[in-house]
Every structure is written in structure tokens, then in C-alpha cells.
C-alpha positions in Angstrom: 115.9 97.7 102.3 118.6 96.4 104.7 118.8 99.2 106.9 114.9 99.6 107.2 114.2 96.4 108.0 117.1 96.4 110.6 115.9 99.7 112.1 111.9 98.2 112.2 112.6 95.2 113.7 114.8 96.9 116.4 112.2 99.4 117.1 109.8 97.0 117.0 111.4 94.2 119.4 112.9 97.0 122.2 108.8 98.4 122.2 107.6 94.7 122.3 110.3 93.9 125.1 110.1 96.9 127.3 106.1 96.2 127.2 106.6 92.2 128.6 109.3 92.9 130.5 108.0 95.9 132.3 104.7 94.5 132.7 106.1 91.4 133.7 108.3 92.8 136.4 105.4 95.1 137.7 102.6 92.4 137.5 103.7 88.9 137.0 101.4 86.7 135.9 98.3 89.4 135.9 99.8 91.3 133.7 96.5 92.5 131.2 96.8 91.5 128.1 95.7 95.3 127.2 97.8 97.2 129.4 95.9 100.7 128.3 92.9 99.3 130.2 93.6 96.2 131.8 93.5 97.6 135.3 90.2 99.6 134.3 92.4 102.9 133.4 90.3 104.9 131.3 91.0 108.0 132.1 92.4 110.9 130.4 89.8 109.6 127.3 92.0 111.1 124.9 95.1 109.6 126.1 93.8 106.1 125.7 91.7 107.0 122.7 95.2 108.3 121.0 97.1 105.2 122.1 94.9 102.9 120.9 94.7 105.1 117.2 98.5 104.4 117.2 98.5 101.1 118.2 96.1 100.0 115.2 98.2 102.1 113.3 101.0 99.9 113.8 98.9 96.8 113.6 97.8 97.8 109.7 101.3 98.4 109.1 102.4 95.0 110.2 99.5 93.3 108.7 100.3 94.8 105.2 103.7 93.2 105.4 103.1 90.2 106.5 100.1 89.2 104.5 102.3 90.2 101.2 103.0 86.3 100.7 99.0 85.4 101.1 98.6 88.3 98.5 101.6 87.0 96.1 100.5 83.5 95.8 96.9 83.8 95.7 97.6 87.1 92.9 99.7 84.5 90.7 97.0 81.7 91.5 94.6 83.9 89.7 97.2 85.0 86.8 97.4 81.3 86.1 94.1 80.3 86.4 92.6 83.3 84.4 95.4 84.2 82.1 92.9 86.2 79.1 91.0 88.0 82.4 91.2 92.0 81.9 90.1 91.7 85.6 93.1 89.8 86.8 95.7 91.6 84.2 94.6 95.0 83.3 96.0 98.0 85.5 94.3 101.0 85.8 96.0 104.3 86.4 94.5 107.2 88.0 95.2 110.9 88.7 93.6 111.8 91.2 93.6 115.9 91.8 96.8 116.1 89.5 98.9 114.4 91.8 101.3 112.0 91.4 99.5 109.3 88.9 99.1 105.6 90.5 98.3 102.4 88.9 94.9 100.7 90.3 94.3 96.3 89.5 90.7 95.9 90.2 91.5 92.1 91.3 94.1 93.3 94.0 91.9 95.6 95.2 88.9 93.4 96.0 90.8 90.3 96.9 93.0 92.2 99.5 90.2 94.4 100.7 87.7 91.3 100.6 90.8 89.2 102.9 91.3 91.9 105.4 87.2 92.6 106.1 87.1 88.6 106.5 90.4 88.1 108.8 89.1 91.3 111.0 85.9 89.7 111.3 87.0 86.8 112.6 89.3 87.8 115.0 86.3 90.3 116.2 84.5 87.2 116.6 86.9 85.5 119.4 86.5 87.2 122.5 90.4 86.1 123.7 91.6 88.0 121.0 94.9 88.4 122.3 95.7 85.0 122.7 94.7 84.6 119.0 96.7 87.2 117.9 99.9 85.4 120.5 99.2 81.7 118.1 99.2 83.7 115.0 102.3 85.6 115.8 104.1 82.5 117.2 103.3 80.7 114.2 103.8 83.5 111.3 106.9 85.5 113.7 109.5 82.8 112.6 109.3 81.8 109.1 108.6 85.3 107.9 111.2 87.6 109.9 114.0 84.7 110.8 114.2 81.9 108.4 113.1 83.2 105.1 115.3 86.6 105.1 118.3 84.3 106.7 118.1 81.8 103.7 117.4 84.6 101.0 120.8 86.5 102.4 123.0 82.9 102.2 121.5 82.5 98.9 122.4 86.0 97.4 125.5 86.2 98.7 126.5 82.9 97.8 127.6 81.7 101.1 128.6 78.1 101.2 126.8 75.5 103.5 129.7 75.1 106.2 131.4 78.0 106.6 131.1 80.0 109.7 129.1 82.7 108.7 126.7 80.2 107.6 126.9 78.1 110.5 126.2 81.4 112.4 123.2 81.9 110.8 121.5 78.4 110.7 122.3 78.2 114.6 120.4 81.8 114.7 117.8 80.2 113.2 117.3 77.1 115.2 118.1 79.5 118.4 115.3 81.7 117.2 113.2 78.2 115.9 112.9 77.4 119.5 112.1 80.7 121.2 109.0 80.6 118.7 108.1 77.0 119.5 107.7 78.0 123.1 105.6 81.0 122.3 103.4 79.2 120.2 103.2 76.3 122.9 102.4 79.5 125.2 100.1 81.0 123.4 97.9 77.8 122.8 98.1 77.5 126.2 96.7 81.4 126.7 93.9 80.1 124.6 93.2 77.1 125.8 92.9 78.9 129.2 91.0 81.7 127.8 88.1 79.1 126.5 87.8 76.9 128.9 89.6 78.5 132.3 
């Protein structure tokens, strides 16, 4: 788990970097938000067509994972609140075709599927969606990738409050704290602009 997360969050920071910081350096300040079609580039169709497929693509991906602790707590809200429910407690497994059998929960299903069709409709609904997605980021980026996986590693390795490599890692934290305070002030800003600019 420790080697993948390391290797997506490299990949996914130098592709996230290269895109500001080239864009940046080319454009300045009107850099698109979109940069497929911010400068009205729609040509080869396929091209863009394909890098927006993959771009989604990597959007579900990161959705799934970051909306697991929205899924956790509301799945054990349920499991308390209902605990004699075959809805909320009985797994289903499935063969589909003779492949590989999986297990199926009926609530999971339609409480994840029923979250995602609501969250995508309401980001549909804001026409400066990237500056949405910028406050959502800025808010979610830090807790979830820095500060959560930081204290879970001092905890299971049973690091002790003041020695260096904890010190290390809390000042990583605060580093990376303020880093995301500025893009969230940043990004409400891009919003703010977006509405009323």
C-alpha cells in the first residue's frame, strides 16, 4: 500500500505541476482553466475527445478514494441505526458469467450510486466549475493525503512526540497546512471572481 500510494501521488503531483507550471510560464494569469479548449482548440476531435475520456477517467478514480471516508461513516451510521436491516447487513454474492464470484450490499450500492448522481449534479449546476472543484480540493487535499496518513504512520510505528523524525513530520504537515490554506484562499477567490467578476 506504501509503494502505491507513493508512486500515485508522485505521478499525480509532477502531471498536476507540469500542467500549472507550464501553463503558467506560457500564459500567466490567462492561463484557461481547461487547457484542451481554453484557447478554442478543438481540433483533431478525437484528440480532445480521448483526452478528456482520460481525464474523467482519472477524476472517478480520485473521487472513489477520496469519498471512502463519506462512504465509511455514513455505512456505519446506517449499521448502527438499523442493526436487524437485511438491507443494511446482508451481502449478496454474484457470479456473473462464471467469473470470479463478488459480494454485492444492496445499501452500498444505492447510497454510493445515489451520492455520486447527486454530487455530479451539483457541480453540473455551477457554471465555474473549476473554481469549485479548486475550493473542494484545497479543502479535502490536506487532511486526506497529508495529515491523516502522517498521523496514522507516527501512530503505527510508535514514534514518540519529540523526536526528530516526528518533528520532521509535524513540520511537513504545517509546511504542507499552509500551502493548502493559500490554495483554498485562492480558489475562493477564483470563485468569488468567477460569480461576480
Amino acid at each position: 500500500m506504501k509503494k502505491v500510494s507513493v508512486m500515485a501521488s508522485s505521478v499525480t503531483t509532477f502531471f498536476y505541476l507540469c500542467c500549472g507550471g507550464f501553463g503558467y510560464a506560457a500564459f500567466g494569469n490567462s492561463t484557461p482553466g481547461n487547457l484542451l479548449t481554453g484557447f478554442g482548440f478543438y481540433e483533431p476531435y478525437w484528440l480532445v475527445d480521448f483526452a478528456n475520456a482520460c481525464v474523467i477517467l482519472h477524476l472517478v478514480g480520485g473521487y472513489q478514494v477520496f469519498s471512502q471516508p463519506i462512504f465509511a461513516e455514513v455505512e456505519r451510521w446506517f449499521t448502527r441505526k438499523f442493526p436487524d436491516s437485511q438491507f443494511v447487513h446482508k451481502n449478496h454474492t454474484l457470479k456473473p458469467l462464471s467469473i470470479l464470484p463478488f459480494r454485492l450490499n444492496f445499501m452500498r450500492l444505492f447510497f454510493r450510486t445515489t451520492y455520486v448522481a447527486i454530487m455530479t449534479g451539483v457541480a453540473v449546476l455551477f457554471p465555474y466549475f473549476n473554481q469549485v472543484v479548486g475550493v473542494s480540493g484545497a479543502i479535502t487535499f490536506w487532511p486526506i493525503v497529508v495529515y491523516f496518513p502522517v498521523e496514522m504512520y507516527l501512530t503505527q510505528k510508535r514514534i514518540e512526540s519529540w523526536k526528530s523524525k516526528a518533528i520532521a513530520f509535524r513540520v511537513f504537515t504545517m509546511v504542507c497546512l499552509v500551502v493548502t490554506l493559500y490554495a483554498f484562499v485562492g480558489s475562493i477567490r477564483g470563485v468569488i471572481v468567477a460569480r461576480f467578476g
